[in-house]
Structures are given as structure tokens and as C-alpha cells.
VOBA-1610 file (N, C-alpha, C; in pm, whole numbers, padded with zeros to 5 digits, always signed):
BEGIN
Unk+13693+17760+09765Unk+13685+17629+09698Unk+13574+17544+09760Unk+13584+17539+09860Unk+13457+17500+09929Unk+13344+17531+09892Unk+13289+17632+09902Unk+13177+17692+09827Unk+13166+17680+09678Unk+13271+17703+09592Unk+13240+17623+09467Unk+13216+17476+09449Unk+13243+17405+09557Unk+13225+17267+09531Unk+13095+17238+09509Unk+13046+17344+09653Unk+12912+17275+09713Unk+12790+17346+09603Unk+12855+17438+09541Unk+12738+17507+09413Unk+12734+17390+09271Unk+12854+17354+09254Unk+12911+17283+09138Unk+12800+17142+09198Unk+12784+17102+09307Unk+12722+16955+09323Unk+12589+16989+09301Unk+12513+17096+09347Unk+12381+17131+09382Unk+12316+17188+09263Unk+12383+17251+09177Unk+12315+17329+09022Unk+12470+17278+08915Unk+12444+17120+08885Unk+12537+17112+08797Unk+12525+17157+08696Unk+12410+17217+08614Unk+12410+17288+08562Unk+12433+17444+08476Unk+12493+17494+08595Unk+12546+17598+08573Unk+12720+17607+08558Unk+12754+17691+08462Unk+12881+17740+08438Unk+12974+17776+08560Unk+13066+17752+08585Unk+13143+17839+08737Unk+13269+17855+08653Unk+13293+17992+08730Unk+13417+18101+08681Unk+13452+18092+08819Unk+13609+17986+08889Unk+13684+18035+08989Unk+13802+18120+09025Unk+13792+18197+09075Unk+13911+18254+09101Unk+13951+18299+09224Unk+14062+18206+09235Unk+14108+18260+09401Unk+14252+18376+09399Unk+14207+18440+09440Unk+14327+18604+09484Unk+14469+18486+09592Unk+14539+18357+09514Unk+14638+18339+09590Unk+14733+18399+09627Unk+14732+18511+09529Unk+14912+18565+09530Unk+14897+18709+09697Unk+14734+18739+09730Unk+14698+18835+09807Unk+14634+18714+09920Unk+14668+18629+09952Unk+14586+18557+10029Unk+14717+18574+10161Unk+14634+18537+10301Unk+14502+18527+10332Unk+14442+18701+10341Unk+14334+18698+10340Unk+14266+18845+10323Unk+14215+18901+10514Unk+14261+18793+10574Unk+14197+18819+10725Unk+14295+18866+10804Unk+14413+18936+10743Unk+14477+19027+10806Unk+14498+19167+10731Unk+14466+19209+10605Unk+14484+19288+10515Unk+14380+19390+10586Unk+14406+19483+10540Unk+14306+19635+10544Unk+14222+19664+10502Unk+14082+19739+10583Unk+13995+19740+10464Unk+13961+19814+10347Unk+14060+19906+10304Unk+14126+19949+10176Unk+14144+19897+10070Unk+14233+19758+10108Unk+14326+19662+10045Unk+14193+19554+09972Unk+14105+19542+10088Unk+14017+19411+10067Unk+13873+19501+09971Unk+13869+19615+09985Unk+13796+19671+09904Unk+13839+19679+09740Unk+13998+19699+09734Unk+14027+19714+09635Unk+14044+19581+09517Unk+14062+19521+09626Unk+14080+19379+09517Unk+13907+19342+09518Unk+13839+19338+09564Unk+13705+19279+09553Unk+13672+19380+09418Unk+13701+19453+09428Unk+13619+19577+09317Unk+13719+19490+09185Unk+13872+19529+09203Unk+13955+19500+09054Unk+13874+19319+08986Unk+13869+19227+09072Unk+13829+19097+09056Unk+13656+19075+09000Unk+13640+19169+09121Unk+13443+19164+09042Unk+13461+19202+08855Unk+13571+19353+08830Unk+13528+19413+08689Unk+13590+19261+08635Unk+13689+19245+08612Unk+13764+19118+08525Unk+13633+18991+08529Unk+13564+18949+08649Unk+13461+18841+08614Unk+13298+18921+08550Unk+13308+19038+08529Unk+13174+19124+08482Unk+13239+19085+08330Unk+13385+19127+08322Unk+13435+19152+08144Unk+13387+18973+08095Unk+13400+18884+08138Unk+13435+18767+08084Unk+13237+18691+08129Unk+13195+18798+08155Unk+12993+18734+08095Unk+12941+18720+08246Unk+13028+18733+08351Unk+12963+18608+08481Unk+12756+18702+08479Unk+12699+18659+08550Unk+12555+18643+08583Unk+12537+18694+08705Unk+12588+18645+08760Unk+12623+18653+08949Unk+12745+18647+09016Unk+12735+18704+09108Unk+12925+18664+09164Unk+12872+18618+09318Unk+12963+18546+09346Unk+12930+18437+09486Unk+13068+18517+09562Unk+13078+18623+09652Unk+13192+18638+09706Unk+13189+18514+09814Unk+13315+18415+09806Unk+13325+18340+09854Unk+13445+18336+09986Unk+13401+18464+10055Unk+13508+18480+10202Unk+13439+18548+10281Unk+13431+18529+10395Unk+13356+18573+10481Unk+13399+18768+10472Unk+13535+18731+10486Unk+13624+18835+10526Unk+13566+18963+10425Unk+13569+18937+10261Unk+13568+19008+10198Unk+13430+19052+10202Unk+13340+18969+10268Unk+13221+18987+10275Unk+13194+19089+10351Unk+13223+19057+10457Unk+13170+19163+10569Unk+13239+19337+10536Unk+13337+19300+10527Unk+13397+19436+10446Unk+13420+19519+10288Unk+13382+19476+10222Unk+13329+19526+10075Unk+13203+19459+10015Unk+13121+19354+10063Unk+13004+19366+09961Unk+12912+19499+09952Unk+12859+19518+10055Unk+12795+19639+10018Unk+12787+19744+09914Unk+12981+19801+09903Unk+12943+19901+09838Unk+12946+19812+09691Unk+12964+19686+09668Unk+13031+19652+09563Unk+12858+19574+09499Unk+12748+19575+09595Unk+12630+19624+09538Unk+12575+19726+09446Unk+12669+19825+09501Unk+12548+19966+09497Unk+12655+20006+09362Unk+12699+19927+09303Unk+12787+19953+09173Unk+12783+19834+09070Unk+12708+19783+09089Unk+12673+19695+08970Unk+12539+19581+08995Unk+12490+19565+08869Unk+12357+19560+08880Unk+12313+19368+08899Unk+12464+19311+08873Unk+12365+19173+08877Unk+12401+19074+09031Unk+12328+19025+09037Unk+12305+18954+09182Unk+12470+18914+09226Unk+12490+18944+09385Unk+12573+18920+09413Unk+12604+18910+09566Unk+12587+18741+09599Unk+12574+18662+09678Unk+12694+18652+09811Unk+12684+18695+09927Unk+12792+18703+10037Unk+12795+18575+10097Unk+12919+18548+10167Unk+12927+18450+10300Unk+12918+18515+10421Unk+12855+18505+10487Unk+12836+18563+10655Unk+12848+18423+10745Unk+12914+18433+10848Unk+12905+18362+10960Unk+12763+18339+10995Unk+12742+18144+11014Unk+12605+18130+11022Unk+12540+18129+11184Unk+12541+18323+11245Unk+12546+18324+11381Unk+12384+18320+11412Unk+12298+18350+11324Unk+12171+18316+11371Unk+12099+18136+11382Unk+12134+18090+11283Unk+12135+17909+11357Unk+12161+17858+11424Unk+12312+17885+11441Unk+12351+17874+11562Unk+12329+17886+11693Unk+12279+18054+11704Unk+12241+18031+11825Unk+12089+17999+11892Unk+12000+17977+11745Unk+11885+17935+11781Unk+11883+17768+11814Unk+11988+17684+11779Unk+11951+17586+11821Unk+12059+17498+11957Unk+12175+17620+11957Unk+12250+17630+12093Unk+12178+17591+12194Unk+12199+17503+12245Unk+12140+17434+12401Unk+12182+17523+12548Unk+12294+17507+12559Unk+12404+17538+12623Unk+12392+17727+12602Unk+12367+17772+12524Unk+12363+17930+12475Unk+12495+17990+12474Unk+12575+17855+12453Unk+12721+17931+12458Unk+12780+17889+12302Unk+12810+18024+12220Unk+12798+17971+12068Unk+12940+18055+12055Unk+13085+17957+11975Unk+13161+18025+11985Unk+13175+18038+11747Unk+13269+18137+11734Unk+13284+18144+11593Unk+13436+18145+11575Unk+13487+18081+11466Unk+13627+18074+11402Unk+13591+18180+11303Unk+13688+18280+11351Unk+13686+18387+11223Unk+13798+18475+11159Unk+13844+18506+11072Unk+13996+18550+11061Unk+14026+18720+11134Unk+14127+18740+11179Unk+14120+18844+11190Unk+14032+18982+11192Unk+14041+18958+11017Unk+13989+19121+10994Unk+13801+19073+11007Unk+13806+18980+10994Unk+13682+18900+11014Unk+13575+18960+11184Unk+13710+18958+11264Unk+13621+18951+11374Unk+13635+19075+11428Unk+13716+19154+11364Unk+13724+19340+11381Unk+13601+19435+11325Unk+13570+19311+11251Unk+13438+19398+11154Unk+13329+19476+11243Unk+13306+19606+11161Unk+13192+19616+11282Unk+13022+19561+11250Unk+12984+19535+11071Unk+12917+19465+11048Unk+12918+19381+11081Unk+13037+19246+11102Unk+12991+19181+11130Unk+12955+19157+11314Unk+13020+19273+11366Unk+12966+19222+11519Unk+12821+19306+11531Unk+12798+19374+11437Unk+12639+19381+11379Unk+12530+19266+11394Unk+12620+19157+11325Unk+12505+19060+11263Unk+12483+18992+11452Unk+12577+18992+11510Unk+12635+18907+11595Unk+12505+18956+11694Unk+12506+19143+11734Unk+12400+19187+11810Unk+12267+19167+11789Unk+12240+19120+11607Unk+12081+19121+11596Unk+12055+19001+11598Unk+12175+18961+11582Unk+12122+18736+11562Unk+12140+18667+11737Unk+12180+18700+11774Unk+12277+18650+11911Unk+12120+18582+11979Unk+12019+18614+11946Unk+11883+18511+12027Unk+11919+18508+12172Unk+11997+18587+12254Unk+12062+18518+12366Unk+12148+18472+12434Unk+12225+18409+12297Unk+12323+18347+12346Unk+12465+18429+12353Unk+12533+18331+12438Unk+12722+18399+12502Unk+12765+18408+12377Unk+12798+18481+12271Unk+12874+18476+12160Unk+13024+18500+12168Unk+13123+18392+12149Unk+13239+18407+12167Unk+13304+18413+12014Unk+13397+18545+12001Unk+13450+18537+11888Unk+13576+18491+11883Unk+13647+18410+11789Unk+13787+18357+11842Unk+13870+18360+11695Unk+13930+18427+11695Unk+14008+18504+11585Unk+14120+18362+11555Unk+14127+18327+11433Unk+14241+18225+11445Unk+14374+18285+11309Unk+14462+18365+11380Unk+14582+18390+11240Unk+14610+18285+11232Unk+14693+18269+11120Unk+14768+18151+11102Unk+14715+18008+11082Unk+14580+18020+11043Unk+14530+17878+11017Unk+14502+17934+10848Unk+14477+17994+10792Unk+14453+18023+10616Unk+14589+17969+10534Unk+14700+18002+10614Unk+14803+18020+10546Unk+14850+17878+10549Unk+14805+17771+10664Unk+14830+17636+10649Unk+14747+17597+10548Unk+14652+17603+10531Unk+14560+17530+10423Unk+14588+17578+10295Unk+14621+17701+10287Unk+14643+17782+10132Unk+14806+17678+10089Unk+14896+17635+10208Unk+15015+17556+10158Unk+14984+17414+10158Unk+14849+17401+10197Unk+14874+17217+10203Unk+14905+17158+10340Unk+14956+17253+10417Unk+14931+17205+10516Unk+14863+17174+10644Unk+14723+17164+10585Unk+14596+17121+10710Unk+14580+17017+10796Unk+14693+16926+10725Unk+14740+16786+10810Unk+14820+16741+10884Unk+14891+16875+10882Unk+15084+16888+10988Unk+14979+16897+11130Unk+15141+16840+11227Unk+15122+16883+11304Unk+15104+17012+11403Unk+15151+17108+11331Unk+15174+17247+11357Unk+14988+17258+11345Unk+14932+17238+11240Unk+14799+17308+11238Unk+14714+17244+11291Unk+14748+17143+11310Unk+14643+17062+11456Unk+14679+17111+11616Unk+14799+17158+11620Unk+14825+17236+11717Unk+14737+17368+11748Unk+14788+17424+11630Unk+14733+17581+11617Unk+14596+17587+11623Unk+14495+17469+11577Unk+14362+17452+11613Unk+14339+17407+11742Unk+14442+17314+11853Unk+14406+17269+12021Unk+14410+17419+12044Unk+14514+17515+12003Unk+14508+17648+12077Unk+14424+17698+12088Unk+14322+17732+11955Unk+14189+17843+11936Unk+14129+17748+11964Unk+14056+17590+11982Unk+13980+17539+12023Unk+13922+17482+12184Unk+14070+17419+12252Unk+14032+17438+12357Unk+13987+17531+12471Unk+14019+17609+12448Unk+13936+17673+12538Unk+13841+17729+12525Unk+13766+17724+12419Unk+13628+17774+12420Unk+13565+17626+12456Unk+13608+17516+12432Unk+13540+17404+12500Unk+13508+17404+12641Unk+13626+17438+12697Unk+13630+17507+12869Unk+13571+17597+12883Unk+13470+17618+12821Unk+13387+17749+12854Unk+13259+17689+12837Unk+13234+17568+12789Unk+13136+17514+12774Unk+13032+17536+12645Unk+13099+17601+12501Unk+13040+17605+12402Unk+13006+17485+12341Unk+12841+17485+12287Unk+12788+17312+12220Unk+12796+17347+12054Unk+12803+17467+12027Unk+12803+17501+11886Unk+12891+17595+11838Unk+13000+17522+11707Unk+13123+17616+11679Unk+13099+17658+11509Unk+13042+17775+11466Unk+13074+17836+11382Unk+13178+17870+11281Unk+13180+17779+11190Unk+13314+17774+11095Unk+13295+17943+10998Unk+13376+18052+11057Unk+13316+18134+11045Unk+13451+18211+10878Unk+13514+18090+10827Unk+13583+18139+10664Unk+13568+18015+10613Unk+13564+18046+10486Unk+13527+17968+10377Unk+13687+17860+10404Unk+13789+17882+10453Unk+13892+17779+10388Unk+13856+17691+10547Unk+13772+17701+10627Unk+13762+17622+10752Unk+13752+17491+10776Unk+13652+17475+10645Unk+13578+17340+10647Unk+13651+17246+10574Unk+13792+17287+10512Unk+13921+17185+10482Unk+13964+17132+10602Unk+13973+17168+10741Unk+14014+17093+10847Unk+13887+17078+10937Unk+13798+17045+10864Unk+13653+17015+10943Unk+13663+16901+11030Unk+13727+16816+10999Unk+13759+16668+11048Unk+13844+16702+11151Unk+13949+16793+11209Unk+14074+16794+11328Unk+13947+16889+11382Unk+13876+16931+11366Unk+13820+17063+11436Unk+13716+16970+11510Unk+13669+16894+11465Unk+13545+16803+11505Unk+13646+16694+11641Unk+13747+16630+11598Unk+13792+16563+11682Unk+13815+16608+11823Unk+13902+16730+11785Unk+13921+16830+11876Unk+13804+16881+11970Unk+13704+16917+11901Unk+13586+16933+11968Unk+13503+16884+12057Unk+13495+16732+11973Unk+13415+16616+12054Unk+13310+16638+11985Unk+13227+16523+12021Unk+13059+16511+11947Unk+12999+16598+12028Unk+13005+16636+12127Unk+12898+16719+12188Unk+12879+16829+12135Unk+12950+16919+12060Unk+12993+17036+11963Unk+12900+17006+11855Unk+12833+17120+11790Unk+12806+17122+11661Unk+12859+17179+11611Unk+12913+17162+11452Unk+12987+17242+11398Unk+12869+17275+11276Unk+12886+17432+11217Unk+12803+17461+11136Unk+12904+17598+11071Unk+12895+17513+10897Unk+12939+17579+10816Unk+12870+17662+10675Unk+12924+17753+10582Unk+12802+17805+10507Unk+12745+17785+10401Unk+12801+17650+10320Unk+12818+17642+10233Unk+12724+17624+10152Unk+12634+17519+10238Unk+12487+17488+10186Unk+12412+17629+10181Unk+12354+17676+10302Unk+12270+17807+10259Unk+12330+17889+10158Unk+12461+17932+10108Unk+12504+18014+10016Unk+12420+17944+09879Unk+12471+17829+09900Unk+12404+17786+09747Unk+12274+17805+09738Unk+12196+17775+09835Unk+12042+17779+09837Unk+12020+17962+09774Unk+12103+18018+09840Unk+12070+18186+09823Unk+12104+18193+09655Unk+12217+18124+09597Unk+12227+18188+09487Unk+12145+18118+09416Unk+12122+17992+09413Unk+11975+17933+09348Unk+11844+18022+09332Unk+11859+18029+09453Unk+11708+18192+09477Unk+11705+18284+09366Unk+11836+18354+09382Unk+11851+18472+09332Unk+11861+18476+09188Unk+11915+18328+09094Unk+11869+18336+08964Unk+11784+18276+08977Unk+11701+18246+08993Unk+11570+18190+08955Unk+11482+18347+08966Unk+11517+18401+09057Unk+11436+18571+09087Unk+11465+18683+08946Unk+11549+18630+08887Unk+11627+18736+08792Unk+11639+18642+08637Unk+11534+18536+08689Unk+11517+18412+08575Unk+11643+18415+08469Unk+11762+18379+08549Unk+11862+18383+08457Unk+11915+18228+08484Unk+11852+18127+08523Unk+11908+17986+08571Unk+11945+17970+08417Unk+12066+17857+08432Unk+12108+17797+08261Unk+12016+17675+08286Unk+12020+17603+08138Unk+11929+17508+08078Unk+11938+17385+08183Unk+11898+17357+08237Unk+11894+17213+08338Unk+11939+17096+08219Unk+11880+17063+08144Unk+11944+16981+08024Unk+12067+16959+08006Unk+12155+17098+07997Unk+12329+17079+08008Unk+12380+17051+08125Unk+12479+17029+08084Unk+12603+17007+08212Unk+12722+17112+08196Unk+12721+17180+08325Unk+12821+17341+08305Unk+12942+17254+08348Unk+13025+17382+08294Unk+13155+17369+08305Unk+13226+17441+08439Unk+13361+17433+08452Unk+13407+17489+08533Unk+13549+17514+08510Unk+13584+17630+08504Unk+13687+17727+08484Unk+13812+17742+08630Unk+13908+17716+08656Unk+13979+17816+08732Unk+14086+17866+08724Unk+14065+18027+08807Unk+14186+18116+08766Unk+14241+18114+08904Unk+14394+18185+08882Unk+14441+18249+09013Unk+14509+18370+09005Unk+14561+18428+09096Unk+14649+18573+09057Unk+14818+18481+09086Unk+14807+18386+09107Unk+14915+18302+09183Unk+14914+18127+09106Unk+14954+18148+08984Unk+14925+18076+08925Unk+15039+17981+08861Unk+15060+17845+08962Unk+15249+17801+08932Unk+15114+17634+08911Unk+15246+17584+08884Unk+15206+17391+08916Unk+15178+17359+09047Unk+15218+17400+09135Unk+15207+17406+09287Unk+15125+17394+09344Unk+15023+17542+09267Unk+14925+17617+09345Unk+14798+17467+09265Unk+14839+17455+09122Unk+14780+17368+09077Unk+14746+17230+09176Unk+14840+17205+09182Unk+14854+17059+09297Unk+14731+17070+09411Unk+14792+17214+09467Unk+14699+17218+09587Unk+14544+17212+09544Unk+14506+17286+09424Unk+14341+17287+09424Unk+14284+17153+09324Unk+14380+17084+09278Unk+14324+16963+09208Unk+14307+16873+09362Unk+14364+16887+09481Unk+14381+16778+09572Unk+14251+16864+09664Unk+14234+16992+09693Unk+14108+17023+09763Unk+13994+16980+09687Unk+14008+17032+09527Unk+13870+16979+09419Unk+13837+16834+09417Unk+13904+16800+09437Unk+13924+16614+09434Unk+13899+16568+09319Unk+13989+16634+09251Unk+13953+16552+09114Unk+14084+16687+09007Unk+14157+16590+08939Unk+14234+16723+08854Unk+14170+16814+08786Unk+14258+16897+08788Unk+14202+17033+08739Unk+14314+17119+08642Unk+14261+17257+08570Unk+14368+17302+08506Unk+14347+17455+08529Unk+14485+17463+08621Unk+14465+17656+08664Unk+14536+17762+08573Unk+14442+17853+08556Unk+14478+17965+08448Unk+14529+18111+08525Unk+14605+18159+08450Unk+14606+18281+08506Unk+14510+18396+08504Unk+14480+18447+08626Unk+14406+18575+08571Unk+14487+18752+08695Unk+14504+18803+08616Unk+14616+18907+08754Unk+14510+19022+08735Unk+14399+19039+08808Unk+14338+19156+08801Unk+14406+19256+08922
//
């Protein structure tokens, strides 16, 4: 949702097809079997219904099924990666830590990106369970998940990290407790902006941008699709909304 926001502000022009896998969420403990299989069933269902491009919008699913889910269909299709090369190029301190889910920080791509980007710096990875599943309920504002963030946060502060890597897309809903927690001396850096910049790129490369003249619409589905789930993404979207089903 995050990442659709920040595409929806930057190319209002274009159409967006959302769909979040609630009923399979969070994906940063699942298998990479599991996370292959739903990325593949979800890509065909948004290929059937026209999409242009697909924005996988999770780190998680990223690091573990885009690839092959390239080399099987032909139109542009845009990942989230942890933003570990900025980070640690402008790390003072060279101590750069990342929030990443689980299956996130098991990856071996992504501790790939980690060896060719790292410029240097101490790269600390810090796995956080149990923070997706507060935000996926609404609860990013309890006290339990301001807790569960002093846990994974302080102590990489005690280690002396100046730059923290919001390293899943649902992160930057508790951007504000993570920052407090942190202190100003911390930078926090999330992906949302460069994703958009990339998929801007990539239709303009494949000259498939829609008419700048219109104003696109925006669609969303879920596999988990009650009044509930509604509530929750009209109050992240900030603004009401109307959720459809889609069960690929």
C-alpha cells in the first residue's frame, strides 16, 4: 500500500490494479515454494485483467520469486529491494542496520545485494517477526508494537548505527515510532520513491506511459476480502475506498 500510494501521487495518470494476498499474509515467514507460488498464481490473474507492468510490492516476494517470474513473461516487472547501497554510501558512522522480515533476511540474493552494495560498511541485518501482522490488524499504534519495535531497535542503536533501512514495504506505516525510537541522529531510508522512479523508466522505455491528460483510476482487490480488511486499507489509503475480491 505504501508503494501504491507513492506511484498513485507521482504518475496520476496511470491506472493501478491493487492487490494485496491478505488472506496469505505476512509472506516473511512462508517458504520459498509457497512465495513462488502465489507470486506466479497473482501475476497470471493481473496479466488476464490487461495490467502493462506489475510493481511486486514486497521486498520478501522480491528477493525470492522475481527472477524466475521474469524469465516467464514479457512485460516490465518492477521489484522492491532493500535500499542497502544508499545507505551505506552515505552512512557516516559505516554502521548501516536493515528491518527485514524473516524470509527476507534468509535470502541468499538478498545477502547478495548486501556483499556487492555494503561500500564498507558493518551491515546489520535485524529480522523483525511479528511486526507485519500488527500493521496487517491495525495495530501499529498499540502498545505491544511499539514494544516489539524498542526490541529490534534498540540495540542496533547500541551498536552505534546512523542509518536504518526500512527493509518491507508495510514498514513505513510505523515510520513515525521507528524514528522516535531511533532519534534524529538515525536516518531512516525507505523504497518507495526509487520504485516509482524505476517504473516511470521502464514505461517510458517500452513507451507504454497512459495519456498525461487523464486522470487514472484505482482498483483494489484482496484474497481476504471482509468490511474489516476494508476499514483497514481505506484508513492506510487515507481516503475511502472499495475492496473487491480477487482469490487467485
Amino acid at each position: 500500500m505504501s508503494i501504491a500510494k507513492c506511484i498513485a501521487q507521482q504518475l496520476p495518470h496511470e491506472n493501478i490494479i491493487y492487490f494485496a494476498d491478505s488472506l496469505h499474509a505476512p509472506y516473511g515467514e512462508k517458504s520459498v515454494d509457497f512465495i513462488i507460488k502465489r507470486v506466479n498464481l497473482i501475476a497470471k490473474q493481473l496479466i488476464a485483467k490487461g495490467v502493462k507492468a506489475i510493481v511486486i510490492a514486497c521486498n520478501t516476494a522480491t528477493v525470492n520469486a522475481i527472477e524466475q517470474l521474469r524469465a516467464q513473461v514479457k512485460i516490465p516487472i518492477i521489484g522492491v529491494e532493500p535500499a542497502i547501497k544508499p545507505a551505506a554510501k552515505q552512512s557516516i558512522s559505516k554502521k548501516v542496520a536493515i528491518l527485514a522480515t524473516q524470509a527476507t533476511s534468509e535470502n541468499k540474493r538478498f545477502k547478495t545485494l548486501i556483499d556487492l552494495h555494503h561500500n564498507g560498511a558493518n551491515v546489520i541485518i535485524q529480522p523483525c517477526p511479528g511486526l507485519v501482522e500488527f500493521i496487517e490488524q491495525d495495530k501499529q499504534n498499540s502498545q505491544e508494537c511499539n514494544g516489539l519495535l524498542k526490541q529490534y531497535i534498540e540495540p542496533l542503536i547500541m551498536q552505534g548505527i546512523d542509518t536504518l533501512v526500512l527493509g518491507c514495504t508495510h514498514y513505513p506505516f510505523v515510520q513515525k515510532q521507528i524514528s522516535l525510537i531511533a532519534g534524529q541522529q538515525v536516518n531512516i531510508i525507505e523504497t518507495a520513491a526509487p520504485v516509482t522512479v524505476q517504473l516511470s523508466k521502464k514505461l517510458a522505455e517500452n513507451e507504454i506511459e497512459a495519456c498525461k491528460t487523464q486522470r487514472g483510476q484505482c482498483q483494489f482487490y484482496s484474497s481476504l476480502e471482509t468490511k474489516e480488511q476494508e476499514k483497514i486499507f481505506s484508513k492506510l489509503w487515507q481516503e475511502p475506498l472499495t475492496l473487491y475480491a480477487l482469490c487467485p
